[in-house]
Each structure stands twice: as structure tokens, then as C-alpha cells.
N, C-alpha and C positions, 0 to 999 in steps of 0.2 A: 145590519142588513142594508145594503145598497137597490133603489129606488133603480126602476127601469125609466132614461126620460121618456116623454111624448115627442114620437117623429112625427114629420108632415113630410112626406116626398111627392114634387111632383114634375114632370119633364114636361118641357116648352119647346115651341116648333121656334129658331132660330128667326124672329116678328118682332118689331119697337111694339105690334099692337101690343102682346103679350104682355108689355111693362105696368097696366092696368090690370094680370091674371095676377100676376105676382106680389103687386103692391096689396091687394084686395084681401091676397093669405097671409100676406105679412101684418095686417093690421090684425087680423082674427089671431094669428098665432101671439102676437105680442099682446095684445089686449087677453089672452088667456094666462100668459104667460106672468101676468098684475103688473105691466110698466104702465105708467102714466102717460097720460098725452104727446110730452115734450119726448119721453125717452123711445116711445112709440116713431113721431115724427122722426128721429133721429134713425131711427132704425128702417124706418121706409126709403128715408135719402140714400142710404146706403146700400141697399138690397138696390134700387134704382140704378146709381152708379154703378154695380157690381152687374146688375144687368144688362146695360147699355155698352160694356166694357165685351161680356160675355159673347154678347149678338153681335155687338158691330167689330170692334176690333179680333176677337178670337176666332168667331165663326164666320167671319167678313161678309155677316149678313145674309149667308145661304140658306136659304128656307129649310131645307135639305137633312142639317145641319138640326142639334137639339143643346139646350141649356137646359142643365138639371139643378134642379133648387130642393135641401133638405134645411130642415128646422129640428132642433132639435132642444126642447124644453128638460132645463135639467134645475134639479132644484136650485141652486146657485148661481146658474149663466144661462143664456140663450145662444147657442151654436148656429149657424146657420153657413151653409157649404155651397158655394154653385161652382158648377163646374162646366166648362164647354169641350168644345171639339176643335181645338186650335190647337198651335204651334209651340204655346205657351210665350213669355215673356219675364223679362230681369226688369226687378225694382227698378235695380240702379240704371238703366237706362229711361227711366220715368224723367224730363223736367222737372223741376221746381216751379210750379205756377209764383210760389212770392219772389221768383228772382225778377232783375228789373226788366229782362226783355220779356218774360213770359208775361208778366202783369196784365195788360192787356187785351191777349189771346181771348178767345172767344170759347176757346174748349180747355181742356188738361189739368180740372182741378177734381175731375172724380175722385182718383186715388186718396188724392189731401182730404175732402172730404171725407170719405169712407175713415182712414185713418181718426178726424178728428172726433166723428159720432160714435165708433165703436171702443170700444175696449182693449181689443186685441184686431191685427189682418195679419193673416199669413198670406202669401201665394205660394202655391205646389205643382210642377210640372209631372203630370201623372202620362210616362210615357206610354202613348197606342190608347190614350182616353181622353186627352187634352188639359186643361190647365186647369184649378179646383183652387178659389178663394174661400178662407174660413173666416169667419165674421164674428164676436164674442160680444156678447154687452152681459155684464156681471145686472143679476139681479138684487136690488135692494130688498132683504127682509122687512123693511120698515114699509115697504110699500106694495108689499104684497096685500091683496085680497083677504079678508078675514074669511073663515069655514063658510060656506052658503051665503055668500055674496055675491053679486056683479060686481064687475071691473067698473062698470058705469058708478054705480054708488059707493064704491068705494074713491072712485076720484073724485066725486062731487062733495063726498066730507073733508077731503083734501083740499079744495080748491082754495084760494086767497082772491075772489073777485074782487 
């Protein structure tokens, strides 16, 4: 018998303010979810990038306009799907922030990011919906939550201060 996961779905008014609504469910869904701090942070940076990417470049910023954010808690992985109202875009027209003229740039290392925090990125051009990033970080069993515990107490028996 296969486990239904836990979703969180919720739509954003195309706002940088909104990167503070997003990050806020990301840390509740991952902290339920039993990652630790570091895999936590990793997964905030990413949902970030993935939002910053959503609003500004996808929705070019029109208020008008919505990013929709699902989670989805499965026993094994943590999914997480946003998707905009844009045009969509190819990887491969992405820079290389490590090559030697981008180095410097001030922006273009979201995608690298995203890539290096998660597990798995897809992008999906979903035609007449806009473009839908899926995000993976594989959940360690070792570091799950024991039955009737906090995610707080259980990182703090973890801890190495």
C-alpha cells in the first residue's frame, strides 16, 4: 500500500515582497518534512532562486501575473513544483556563471545554485500555463524525526557544536 504524500499548494501575486511568503512555507514544510538545518537552508536558496527566476524573468515582474508553489512531502523526496506565466525558456541558453567572462557578473548563478542544493531540476514548458521548475532533494531516513518528536529535538541530538 502506497502512502498519499502531504501537499502544500499555494499562489503568489507575481511581488519580490512575496520571496519572504515562500521562504517562510518552505522552512515549515521542510522542517516537517525531518531535513536538518543545512538541507533546510539548501532548500530555501533554491525555492529563492526558482522564485526570483519565476517573478522577474518569467512573469517580467507583472503583478497581474501569479507563481504557483506546490510541495509535496513524499516519504523518500521532497518535490516541490513552481510554476509561472511566462514564455518559458532553454537550459541551454543559460551561461555558465564559472566560465571566465561570466565570473564576475553580478547575477546568473541562480540556476547553478538550484542545481548544486537540490537533487534533481527539471524545467517543463507547460503550453497556455507557462513554465513549471521541479525541484527534488531525496530525504535521508537516517535523519528523519523519530515517532512523536520535534524536528527541533531531533536536530539538537544531532548537533556536533
Amino acid at each position: 500500500m502506497t502512502s498519499e504524500p502531504s501537499v502544500v499548494e499555494v499562489t503568489l501575486e507575481s511581488d519580490l515582497k512575496n520571496l519572504e511568503v515562500a521562504e517562510e512555507i518552505v522552512r515549515r514544510v521542510a522542517g516537517t518534512a525531518g531535513f536538518g538545518e543545512e538541507s533546510e537552508h539548501q532548500i530555501e536558496m533554491a525555492v529563492h532562486e526558482s522564485m526570483i527566476n519565476a517573478i522577474w524573468h518569467g512573469n517580467k515582474n507583472d503583478a497581474s501575473k501569479r507563481v504557483w508553489l506546490r510541495f509535496e512531502i513524499h516519504k523518500d523526496r521532497l518535490e516541490i513544483r513552481i510554476r509561472d506565466q511566462g514564455v518559458g525558456f532553454s537550459l541551454a541558453d543559460i551561461p555558465d556563471p564559472c566560465s571566465g567572462d561570466n565570473l564576475l557578473k553580478v547575477s546568473g548563478r541562480g540556476i547553478f545554485l538550484i542545481r548544486t542544493f537540490m537533487d534533481e531540476f527539471h524545467v517543463k514548458y507547460l503550453p497556455g500555463c507557462g513554465t513549471e521548475v521541479t525541484l527534488v532533494k531525496r530525504i535521508d531516513p537516517a535523519h528523519q524525526p523519530k515517532q512523536g518528536g520535534t524536528d527541533r529535538e531531533h536536530e539538537s541530538h544531532n548537533s556536533t557544536s
